[in-house]
N, C-alpha and C positions, 0 to 999 in steps of 0.2 A: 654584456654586450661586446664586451673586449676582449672575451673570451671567445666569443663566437667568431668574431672576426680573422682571431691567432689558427683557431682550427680552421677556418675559410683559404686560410692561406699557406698554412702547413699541406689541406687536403692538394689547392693549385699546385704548390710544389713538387709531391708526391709524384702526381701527375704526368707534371711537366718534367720531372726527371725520365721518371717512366717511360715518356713516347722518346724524350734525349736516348733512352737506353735502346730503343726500336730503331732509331736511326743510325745510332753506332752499330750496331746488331748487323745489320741492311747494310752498309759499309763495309763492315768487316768479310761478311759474306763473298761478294762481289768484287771486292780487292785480293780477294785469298789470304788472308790476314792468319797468323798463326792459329792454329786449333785453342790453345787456352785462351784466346781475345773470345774467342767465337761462343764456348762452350758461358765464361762469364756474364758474357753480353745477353745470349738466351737466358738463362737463370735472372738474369735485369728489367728483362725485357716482359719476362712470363709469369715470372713471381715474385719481384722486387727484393726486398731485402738489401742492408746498408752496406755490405763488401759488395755487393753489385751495383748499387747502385755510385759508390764511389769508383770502383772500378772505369764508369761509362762515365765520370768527369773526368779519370784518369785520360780515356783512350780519347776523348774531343780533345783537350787541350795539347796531349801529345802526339796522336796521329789524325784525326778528322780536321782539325781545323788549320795545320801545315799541307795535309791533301787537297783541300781548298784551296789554299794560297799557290801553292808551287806545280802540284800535282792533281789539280781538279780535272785534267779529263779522263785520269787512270780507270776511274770507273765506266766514264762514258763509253770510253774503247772495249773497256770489257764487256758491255750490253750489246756495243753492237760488232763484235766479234763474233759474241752467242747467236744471235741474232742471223747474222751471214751463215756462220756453219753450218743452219739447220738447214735451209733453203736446198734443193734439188740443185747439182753442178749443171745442169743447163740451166735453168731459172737465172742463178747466176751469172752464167756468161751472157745470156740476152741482156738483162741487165746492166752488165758491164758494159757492152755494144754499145746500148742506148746511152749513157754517160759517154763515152768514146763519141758518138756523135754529135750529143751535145757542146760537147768540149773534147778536142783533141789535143791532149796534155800527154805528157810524157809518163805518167803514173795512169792513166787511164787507158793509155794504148799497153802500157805492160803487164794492168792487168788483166787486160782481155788475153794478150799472150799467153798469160802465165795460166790461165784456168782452161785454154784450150789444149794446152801441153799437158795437162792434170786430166782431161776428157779424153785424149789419146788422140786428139788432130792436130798432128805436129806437122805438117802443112799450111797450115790455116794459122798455125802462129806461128811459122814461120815469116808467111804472108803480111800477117800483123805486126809483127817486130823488125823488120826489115826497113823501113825509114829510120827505126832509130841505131840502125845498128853504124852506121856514119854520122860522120859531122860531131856536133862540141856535146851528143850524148852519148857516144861509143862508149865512155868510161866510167859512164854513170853507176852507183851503186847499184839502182833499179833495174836498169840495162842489165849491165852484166848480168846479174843473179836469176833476170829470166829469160835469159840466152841461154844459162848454163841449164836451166831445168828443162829448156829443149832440145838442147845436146842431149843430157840424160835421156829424156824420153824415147828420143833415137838411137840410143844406143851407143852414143859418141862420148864413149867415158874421159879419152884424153884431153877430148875440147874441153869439156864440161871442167875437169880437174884444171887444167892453167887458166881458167876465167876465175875459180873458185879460190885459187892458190894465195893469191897477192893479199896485201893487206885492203885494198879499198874496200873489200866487203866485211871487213871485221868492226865495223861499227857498231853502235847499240841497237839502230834500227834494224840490220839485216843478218848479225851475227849468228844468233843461232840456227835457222834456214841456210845462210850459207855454209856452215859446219858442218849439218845435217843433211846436207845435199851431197859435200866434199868427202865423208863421208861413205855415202853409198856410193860414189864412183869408186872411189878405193876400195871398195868390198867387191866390187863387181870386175874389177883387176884383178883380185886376189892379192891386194897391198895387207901388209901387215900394221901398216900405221892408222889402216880404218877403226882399228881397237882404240887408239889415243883419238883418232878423231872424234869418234861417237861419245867418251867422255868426255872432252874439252863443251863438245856443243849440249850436252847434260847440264853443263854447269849454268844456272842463273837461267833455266828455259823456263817461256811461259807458257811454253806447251810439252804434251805428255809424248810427242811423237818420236823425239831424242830416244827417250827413255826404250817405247814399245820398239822403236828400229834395231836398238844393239840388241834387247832383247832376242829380237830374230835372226841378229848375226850370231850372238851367244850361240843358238843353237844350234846355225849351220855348222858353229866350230865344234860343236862336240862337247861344250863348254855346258849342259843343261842344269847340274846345280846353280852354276851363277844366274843363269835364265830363269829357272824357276825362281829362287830368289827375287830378281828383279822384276821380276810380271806381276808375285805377291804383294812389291811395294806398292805397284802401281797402281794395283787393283783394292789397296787399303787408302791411295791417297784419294781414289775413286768415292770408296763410302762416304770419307768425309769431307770430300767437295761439293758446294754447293750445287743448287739445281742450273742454274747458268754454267757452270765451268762445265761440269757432267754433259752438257748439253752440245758445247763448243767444241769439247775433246771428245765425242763419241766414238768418230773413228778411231783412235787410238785405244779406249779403252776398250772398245771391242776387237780389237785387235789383238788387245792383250790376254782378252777374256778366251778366244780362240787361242792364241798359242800355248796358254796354259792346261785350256782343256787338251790338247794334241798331246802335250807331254804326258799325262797320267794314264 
């Protein structure tokens, strides 16, 4: 009887590691978690066995349940990142409108700004950015950053660069967008420090666009080993990124997908 019970309870174990190992699995995914978290956690998840399955009490006690604690909506951000990108750029800007009507905040008027300067009606976010561009939000990190993307859009590289320049945008929220912005003004100068700039906003990005942009300065410069090169990387971090990230970065990776075929 007490044997059956031991097995009854070894099998709930089993079990209940098993779907623990699905859950870390699903975690690691969608945080972008190193390729060996990912690849263990599948083998945990699909076909158990004890180095995976220790593995998945390794990764809760040392990265899922501090992501909880400190960092629980890293993922949430990430679904609905995924989520936003796919949507059609008008769907989005109605969208935004309607949020803007709802509530006239200072993050919802810039980003209606900011996705009609991304549609090519740099009027119309003109239009919309223009309350905030006086008074105690002139210097706001959000402010500036999409003033400066419709400077760019206009063509106003030198605006765009002294909005871009200072430190107020170097924060964590808006660093590598403003980098990446700073940037193509300097490319479109013909500045030589857009080389250092597209590295620097490379570093620590949570998107692939850093990456596919130098690539296509790479090229302009004549530079296409290093371009080819770096479109390869991009296009291998593509296979083994999840079905959300793939989804979120699509422009870029089709971007990439295209500049590589051009080369060959």
């Amino acid at each position: 009887m007490m044997a059956g019970s031991n097995a009854e309870l070894l099998q709930l174990l089993y079990w209940g590691v098993r779907i623990l190992a699905g859950i870390c699995f699903l975690h690691a995914l969608i945080t972008r978690k190193d390729l060996y978290w990912i690849l263990i956690l599948a083998l945990g998840t699909f076909f158990g066995g004890i180095f995976s399955t220790l593995a998945a009490l390794v990764y809760t006690f040392q990265v899922l349940i501090p992501s909880l604690r400190g960092g629980g909506k890293a993922a949430g951000a990430a679904v609905a990142r995924g989520v936003e990108a796919m949507k059609p750029l008008d769907v989005r800007i109605r969208e935004a409108r309607e949020r803007l009507a709802e509530s006239d905040t200072l993050q919802n008027r810039a980003d209606v700004a900011a996705l009609q300067a991304r549609a090519g009606r740099p009027e119309e976010a003109q239009e919309t950015l223009t309350p905030l561009l006086s008074g105690i939000y002139r210097d706001d990190p959000v402010v500036l950053l999409t003033a400066a993307e419709l400077d760019l859009a206009r063509n106003d590289y030198a605006a765009a660069e002294a909005k871009l320049s200072g430190d107020t945008l170097r924060g964590s929220a808006t660093r590598t967008r403003a980098l990446t912005l700073l940037a193509q003004t300097q490319e479109a100068q013909g500045k030589p420090e857009a080389d250092a700039t597209y590295r620097e906003a490379m570093q620590g990005a949570n998107t692939e666009e850093p990456r596919t942009r130098y690539a296509a300065y790479l090229i302009k410069s004549g530079r296409t080993d290093e371009a080819r090169a770096l479109l390869d990387t991009i296009l291998k971090s593509e296979s083994r990124a999840s079905a959300l990230y793939r989804r979120q970065e699509r422009e870029w990776f089709q971007m990439a997908a295209t500049l590589l075929r051009d080369l060959k």
